[in-house]
C-alpha positions as CSV (number, residue, x, y, z in Angstrom):
1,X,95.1,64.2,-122.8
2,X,92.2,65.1,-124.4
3,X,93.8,68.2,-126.1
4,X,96.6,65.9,-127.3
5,X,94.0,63.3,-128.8
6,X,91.8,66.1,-130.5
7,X,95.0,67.6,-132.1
8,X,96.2,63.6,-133.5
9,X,92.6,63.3,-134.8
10,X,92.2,66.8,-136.6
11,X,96.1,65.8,-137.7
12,X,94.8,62.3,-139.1
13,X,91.9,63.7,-140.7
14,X,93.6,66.8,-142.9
15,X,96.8,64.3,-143.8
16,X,93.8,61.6,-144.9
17,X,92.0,64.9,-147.0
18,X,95.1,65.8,-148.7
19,X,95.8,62.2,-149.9
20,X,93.0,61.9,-151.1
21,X,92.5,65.1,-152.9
22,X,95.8,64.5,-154.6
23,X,94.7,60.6,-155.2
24,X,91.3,62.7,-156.9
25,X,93.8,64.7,-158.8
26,X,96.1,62.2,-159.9
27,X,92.9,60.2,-161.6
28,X,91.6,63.4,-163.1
29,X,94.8,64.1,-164.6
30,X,94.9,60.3,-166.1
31,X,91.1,60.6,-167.4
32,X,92.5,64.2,-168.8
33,X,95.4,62.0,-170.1
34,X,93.1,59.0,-171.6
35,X,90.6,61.3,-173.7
36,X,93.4,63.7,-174.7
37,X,95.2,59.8,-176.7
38,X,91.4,59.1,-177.6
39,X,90.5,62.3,-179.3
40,X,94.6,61.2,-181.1
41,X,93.3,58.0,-181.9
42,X,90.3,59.5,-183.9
43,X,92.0,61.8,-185.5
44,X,94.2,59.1,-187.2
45,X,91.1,57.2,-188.1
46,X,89.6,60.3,-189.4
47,X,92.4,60.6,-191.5
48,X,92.8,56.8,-192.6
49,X,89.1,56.9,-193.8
50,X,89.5,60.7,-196.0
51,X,92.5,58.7,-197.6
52,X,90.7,56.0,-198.0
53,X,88.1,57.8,-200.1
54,X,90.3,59.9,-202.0
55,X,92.6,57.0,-203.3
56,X,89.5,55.3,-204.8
57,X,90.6,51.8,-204.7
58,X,88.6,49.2,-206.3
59,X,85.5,51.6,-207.8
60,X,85.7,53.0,-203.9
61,X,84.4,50.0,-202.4
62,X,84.9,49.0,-199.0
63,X,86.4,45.5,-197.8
64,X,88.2,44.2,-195.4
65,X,91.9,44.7,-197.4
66,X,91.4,48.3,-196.8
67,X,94.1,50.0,-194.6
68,X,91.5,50.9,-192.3
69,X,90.9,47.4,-191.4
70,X,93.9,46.6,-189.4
71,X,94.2,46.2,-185.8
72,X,96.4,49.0,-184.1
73,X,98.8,46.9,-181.9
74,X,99.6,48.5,-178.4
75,X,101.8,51.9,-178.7
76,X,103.8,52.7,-175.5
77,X,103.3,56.4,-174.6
78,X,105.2,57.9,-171.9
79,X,104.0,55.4,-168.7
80,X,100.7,54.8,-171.1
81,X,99.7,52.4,-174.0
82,X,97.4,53.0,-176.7
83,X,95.9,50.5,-179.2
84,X,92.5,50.1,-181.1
85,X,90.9,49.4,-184.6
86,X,88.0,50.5,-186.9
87,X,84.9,48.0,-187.4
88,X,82.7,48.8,-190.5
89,X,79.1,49.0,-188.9
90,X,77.4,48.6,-192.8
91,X,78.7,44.7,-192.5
92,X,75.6,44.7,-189.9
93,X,72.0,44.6,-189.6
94,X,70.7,47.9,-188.6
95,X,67.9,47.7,-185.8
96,X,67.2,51.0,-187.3
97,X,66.1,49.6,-190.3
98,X,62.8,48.2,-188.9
99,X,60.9,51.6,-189.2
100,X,60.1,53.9,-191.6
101,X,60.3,57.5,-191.4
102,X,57.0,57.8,-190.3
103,X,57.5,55.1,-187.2
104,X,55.9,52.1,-188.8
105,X,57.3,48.7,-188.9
106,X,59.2,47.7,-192.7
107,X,58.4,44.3,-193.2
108,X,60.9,43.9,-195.2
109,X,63.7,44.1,-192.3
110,X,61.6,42.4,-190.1
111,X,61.5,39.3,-192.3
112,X,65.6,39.8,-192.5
113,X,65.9,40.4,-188.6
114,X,64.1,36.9,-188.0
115,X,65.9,35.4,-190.5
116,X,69.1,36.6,-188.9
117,X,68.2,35.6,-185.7
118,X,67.4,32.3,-187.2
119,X,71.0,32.0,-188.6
120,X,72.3,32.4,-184.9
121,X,70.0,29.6,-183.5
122,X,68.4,32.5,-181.9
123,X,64.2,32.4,-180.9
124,X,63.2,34.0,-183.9
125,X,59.8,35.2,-181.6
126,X,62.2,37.7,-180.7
127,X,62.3,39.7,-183.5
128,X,58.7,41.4,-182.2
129,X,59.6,42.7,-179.3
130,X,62.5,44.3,-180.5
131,X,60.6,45.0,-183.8
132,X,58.1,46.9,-180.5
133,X,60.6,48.7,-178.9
134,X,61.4,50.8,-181.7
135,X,57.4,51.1,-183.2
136,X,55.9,54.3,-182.9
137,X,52.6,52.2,-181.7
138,X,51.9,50.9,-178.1
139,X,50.3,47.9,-179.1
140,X,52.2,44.5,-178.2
141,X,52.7,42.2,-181.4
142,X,51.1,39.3,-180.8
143,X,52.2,36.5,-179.4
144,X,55.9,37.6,-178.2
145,X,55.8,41.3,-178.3
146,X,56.3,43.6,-175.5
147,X,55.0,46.9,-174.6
148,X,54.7,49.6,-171.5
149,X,52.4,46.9,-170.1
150,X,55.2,44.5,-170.0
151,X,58.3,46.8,-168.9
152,X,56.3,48.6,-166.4
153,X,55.5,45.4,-164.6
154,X,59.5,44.9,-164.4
155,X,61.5,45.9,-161.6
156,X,62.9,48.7,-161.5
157,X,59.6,49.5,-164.3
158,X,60.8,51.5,-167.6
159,X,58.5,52.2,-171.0
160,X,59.1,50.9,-174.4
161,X,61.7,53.6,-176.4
162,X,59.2,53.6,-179.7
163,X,61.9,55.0,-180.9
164,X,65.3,54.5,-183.4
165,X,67.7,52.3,-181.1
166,X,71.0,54.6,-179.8
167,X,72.8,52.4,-179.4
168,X,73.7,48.8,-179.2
169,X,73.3,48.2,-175.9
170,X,69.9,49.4,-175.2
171,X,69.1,46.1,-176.5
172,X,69.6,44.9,-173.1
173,X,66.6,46.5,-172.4
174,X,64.6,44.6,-174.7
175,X,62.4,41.7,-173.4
176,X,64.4,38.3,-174.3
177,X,67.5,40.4,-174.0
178,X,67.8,40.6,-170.5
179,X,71.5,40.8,-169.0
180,X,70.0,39.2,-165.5
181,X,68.6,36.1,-167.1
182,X,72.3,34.1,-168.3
183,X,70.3,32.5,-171.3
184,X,69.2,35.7,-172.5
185,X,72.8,37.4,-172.2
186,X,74.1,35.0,-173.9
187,X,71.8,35.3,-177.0
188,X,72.1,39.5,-176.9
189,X,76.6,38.1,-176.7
190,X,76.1,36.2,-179.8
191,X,73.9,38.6,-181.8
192,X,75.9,41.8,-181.2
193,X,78.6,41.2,-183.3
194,X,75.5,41.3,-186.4
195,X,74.0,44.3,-185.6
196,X,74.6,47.8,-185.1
197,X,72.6,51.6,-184.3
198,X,73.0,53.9,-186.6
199,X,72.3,57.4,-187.0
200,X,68.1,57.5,-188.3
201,X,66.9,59.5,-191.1
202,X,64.3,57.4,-192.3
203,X,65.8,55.7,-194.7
204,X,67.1,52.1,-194.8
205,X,71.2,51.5,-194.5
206,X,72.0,49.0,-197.1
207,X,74.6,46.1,-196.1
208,X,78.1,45.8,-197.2
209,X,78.4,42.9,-198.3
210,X,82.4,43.5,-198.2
211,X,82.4,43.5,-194.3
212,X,79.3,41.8,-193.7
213,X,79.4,38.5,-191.8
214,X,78.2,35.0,-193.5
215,X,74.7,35.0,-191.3
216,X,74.3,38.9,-192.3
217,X,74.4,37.8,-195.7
218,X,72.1,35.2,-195.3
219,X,69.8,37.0,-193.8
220,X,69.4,39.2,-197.1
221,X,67.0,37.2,-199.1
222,X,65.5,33.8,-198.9
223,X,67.6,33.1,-202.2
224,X,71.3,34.0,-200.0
225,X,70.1,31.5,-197.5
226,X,72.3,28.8,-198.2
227,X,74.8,30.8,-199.7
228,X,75.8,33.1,-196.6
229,X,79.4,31.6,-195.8
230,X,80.9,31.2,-199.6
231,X,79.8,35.0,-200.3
232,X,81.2,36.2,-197.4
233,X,85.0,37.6,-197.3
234,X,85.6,36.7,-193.7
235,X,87.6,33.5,-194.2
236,X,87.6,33.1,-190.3
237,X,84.9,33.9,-187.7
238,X,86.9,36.3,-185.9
239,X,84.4,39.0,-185.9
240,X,83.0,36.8,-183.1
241,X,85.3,38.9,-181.4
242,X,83.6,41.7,-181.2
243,X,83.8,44.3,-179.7
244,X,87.6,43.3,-178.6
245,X,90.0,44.5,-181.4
246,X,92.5,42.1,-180.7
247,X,92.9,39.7,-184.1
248,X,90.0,40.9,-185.4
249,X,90.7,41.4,-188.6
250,X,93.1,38.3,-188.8
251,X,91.9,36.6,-191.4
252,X,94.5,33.9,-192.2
253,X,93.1,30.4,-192.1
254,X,95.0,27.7,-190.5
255,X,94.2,23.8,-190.3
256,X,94.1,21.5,-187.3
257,X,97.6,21.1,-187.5
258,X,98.3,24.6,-188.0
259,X,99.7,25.3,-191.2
260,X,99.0,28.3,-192.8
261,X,95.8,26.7,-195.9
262,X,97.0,28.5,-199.4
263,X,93.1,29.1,-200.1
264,X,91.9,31.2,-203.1
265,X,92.0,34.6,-202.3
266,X,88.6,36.2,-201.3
267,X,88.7,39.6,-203.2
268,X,86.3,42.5,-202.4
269,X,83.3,43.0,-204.5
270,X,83.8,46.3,-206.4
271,X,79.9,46.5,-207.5
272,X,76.7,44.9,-206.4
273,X,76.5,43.5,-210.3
274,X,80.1,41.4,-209.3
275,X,78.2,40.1,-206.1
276,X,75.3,39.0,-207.6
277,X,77.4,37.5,-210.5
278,X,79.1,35.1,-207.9
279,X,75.9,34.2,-206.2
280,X,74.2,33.6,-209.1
281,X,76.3,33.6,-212.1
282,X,73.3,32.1,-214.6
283,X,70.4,34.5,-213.2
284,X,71.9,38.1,-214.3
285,X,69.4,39.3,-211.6
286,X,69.8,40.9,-208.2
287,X,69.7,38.3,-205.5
288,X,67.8,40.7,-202.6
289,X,66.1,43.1,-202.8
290,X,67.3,46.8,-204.1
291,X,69.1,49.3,-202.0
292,X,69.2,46.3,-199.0
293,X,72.6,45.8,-199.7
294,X,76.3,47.5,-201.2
295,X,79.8,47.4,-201.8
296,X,80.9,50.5,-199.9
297,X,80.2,52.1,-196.6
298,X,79.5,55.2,-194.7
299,X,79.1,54.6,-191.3
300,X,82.2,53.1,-188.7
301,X,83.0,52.6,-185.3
302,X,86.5,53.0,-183.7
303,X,87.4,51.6,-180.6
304,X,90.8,52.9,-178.6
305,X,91.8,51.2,-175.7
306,X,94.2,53.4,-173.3
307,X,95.9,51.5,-170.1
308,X,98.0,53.7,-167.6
309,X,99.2,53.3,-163.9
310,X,96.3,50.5,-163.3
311,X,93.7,52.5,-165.3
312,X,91.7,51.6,-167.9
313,X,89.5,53.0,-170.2
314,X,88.0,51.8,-174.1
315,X,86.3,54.8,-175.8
316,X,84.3,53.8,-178.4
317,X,83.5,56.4,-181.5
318,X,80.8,56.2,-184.3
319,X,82.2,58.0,-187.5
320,X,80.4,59.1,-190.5
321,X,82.5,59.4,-193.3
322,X,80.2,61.9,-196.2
323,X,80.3,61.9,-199.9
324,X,83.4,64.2,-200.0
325,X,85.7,62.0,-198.0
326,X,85.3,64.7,-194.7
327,X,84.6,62.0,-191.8
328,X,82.9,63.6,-188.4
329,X,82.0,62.4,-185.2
330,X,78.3,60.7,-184.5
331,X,78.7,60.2,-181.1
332,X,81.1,58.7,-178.3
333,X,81.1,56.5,-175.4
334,X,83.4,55.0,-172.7
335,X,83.4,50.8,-171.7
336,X,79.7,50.8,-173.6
337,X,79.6,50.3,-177.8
């Protein structure tokens, strides 16, 4: 008897082994399967973005009624389905922007990061500690700053980054950003879809003021204030969205009754001179100040979605596309933008 029930467990335990290495297999081959359709879906945006550079529509701008900014409905592959879109990250406000290539704060974007967070009923008190995450300095801004004094006394205890943001995300990190506190979730929820990352060199990344959204634009210049939602091409708030791709770039306005509104159409900016124009048509003067802002873009983010068998995966993929049209990959990541 004991023989026999030795043998049944040995038996049990190699058939349970096998399943499982071939369950282990199986995913790898679907994660094989997934970046294989991601590393496809980049490839068509690299090539959407070098077209649209080398067609030169509209002086080259950038805007929202380029062919890049279309949502990529669901593609059925095999037993897989692929879909996904491209978000300019220039309609943002980079946290990037608040330091200077030697570390220091820019006032300058400080002043426009409050004011942002202004425009979002956000604390605006916030603004320093994020302003001290990314300070080459250890000293706290006084009063709502924070520091290694103030992480460290956390649980589990981290330092301050004092360095350019990587992404996104790390924001959660940030004190009054905290993803364990539901009020403070909720204000890092409605502020990501303003913001992005990108890539430091030192040097400021102006705002396109094709993509941006109305509180972006506001946030420009005490002067653009008021001014943020008639300036801004979005004729919808579905960049709310973010970072879903479904309907984002649907930008057809419908009333309470829903019936398609025959609005003027918004059209792109083709020069910063045509923006300031329409802001202020009497002034003949730039409405914020130089280099903060643009019509055309350098920096975008792709998102592709892959669903198989019951798995999922979004890989998300920061593009840079240079002066010559040639795009290349920043950096990538999977279920985190």
């Amino acid at each position: 008897m004991l023989i026999v029930a030795l043998g049944t467990i040995t038996v049990v335990a190699i058939a349970s082994r096998q399943q499982l290495d071939m369950q282990r297999e199986q995913n790898e081959g679907l994660i094989q399967m997934a970046r294989d359709f991601s590393i496809s879906g980049e490839r068509f945006a690299v090539a959407m973005l070098y077209r649209d550079r080398k067609e030169g529509l509209r002086g080259n701008s950038d805007s929202l009624d380029d062919d890049w900014a279309q949502t990529i409905p669901p593609v059925p592959i095999d037993n897989a389905s692929i879909k996904g879109c491209i978000v300019d990250m220039q309609g943002r406000f980079n946290l990037n922007n608040l330091i200077n290539e030697e570390g220091d704060l820019v006032e300058q974007y400080v002043v426009q990061l409050k004011s942002l967070l202004g425009e979002l009923s956000i604390d605006q008190a916030k603004a320093e500690a994020i302003a001290d995450w990314v300070d080459r300095d250890v000293n706290a801004t006084v009063p709502d700053g924070a520091e290694d004094d103030y992480y460290t006394g956390l649980t589990p205890a981290y330092r301050a980054a004092n360095q350019p943001f990587f992404s996104v995300s790390e924001l959660l990190l940030v004190k009054g950003f905290s993803a364990n506190v539901e009020e403070e979730k909720a204000d890092y929820d409605l502020l990501v879809p303003h913001i992005s990352a990108l890539p430091f060199d030192g040097r400021p990344t102006p705002v396109n003021v094709n993509t941006a959204t109305p509180e972006v634009i506001s946030s420009l210049s005490p002067f653009l204030k008021p001014l943020g939602t008639s300036l801004s091409r979005w004729d919808t708030g579905a960049y709310e969205d973010y970072p879903e791709c479904e309907d984002i770039f649907d930008l057809t306005v419908e009333d309470t009754a829903g019936s398609i509104l025959q609005d003027e159409e918004l059209l792109p900016y083709e020069s910063t001179g045509g923006f300031d124009v329409e802001a202020a048509p009497d002034s003949g003067e730039e409405v914020a100040p130089p280099g903060s802002y643009s019509v055309d873009s350098r920096y975008y983010q792709l998102r592709i979605d892959m669903a198989t068998e019951g798995l999922a995966i979004s890989q998300f993929t920061l593009l840079e596309r240079l002066d010559d049209g040639k795009v290349k990959v920043v950096s990538r990541s999977r279920d985190t933008f």
